[in-house]
Phi, psi and omega in degrees: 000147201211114194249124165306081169256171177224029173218158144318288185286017181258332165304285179337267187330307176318256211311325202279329177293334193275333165296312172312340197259342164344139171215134178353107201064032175288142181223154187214109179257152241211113172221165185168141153296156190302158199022046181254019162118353179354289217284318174307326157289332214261292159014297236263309190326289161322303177298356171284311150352292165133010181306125195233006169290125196309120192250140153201163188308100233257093185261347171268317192262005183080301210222153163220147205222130180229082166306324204245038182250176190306355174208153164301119163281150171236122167270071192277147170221062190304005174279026170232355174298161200246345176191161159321313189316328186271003175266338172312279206311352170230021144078020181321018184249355167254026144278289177304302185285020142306190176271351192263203189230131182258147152218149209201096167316137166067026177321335182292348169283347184225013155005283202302327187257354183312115186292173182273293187284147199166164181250146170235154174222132155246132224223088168222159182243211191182124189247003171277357185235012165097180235279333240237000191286116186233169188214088172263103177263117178259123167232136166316170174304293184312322184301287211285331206258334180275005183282331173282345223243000000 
């Protein structure tokens, strides 16, 4: 599905209806280029949630953790990680593997430890369709595998 947006809030609205829809052991993998709107998505994701706690980009700590929306948020941001090895180390298969709903920035960095089912979104922009214009494609697991192949 390839959704048009042309505002922050019109990114921002996307993610919070696709967070409202979240359901327990949901992964969300989250790619783009730098500033091309993640975290304004991610925003938006969380307040679907009931996340009412300020969200950024948590890129020094790998994971940020929002407990206290209808479900546990998990918020990962793998672009400064350095091997897999350091997602051993904050022990990420009881993230993925939980109750809560992971979205997880630069997913394409850690491909290899990624469960198969997800959902993925790519997050681009086109500055011939203006500054503020995003083109956000959501594929299903079967989508994201024939997107690998």
């Amino acid at each position: 599905m390839i959704i048009e947006t042309f505002s922050e809030q019109e990114t921002r609205a996307l993610g919070e209806r696709l967070g409202a829809g979240a359901e327990p052991g949901s992964i969300y993998t989250l790619t783009g280029d730098l500033g091309v709107g993640k975290t304004v998505f991610t925003q938006g994701f969380a307040k679907g949630l009931g996340v009412d706690e300020p969200v950024n980009s948590p890129t020094f700590t790998i994971v940020q953790e929002y407990p206290e929306g209808r479900l546990p948020f998990y918020h990962f941001d793998v672009y400064r990680i350095g091997s897999v090895d350091e997602m051993e180390e904050i022990g990420y298969e009881d993230y993925f593997y939980g109750n809560g709903v992971c979205l997880i920035e630069w997913a394409n960095l850690i491909e290899e430890i990624l469960p198969e089912e997800r959902s993925g979104i790519m997050i681009e922009k086109d500055l011939r369709r203006g500054f503020d214009y995003r083109k956000i494609t959501i594929m299903s697991t079967a989508e994201l595998e024939q997107e690998i192949k």
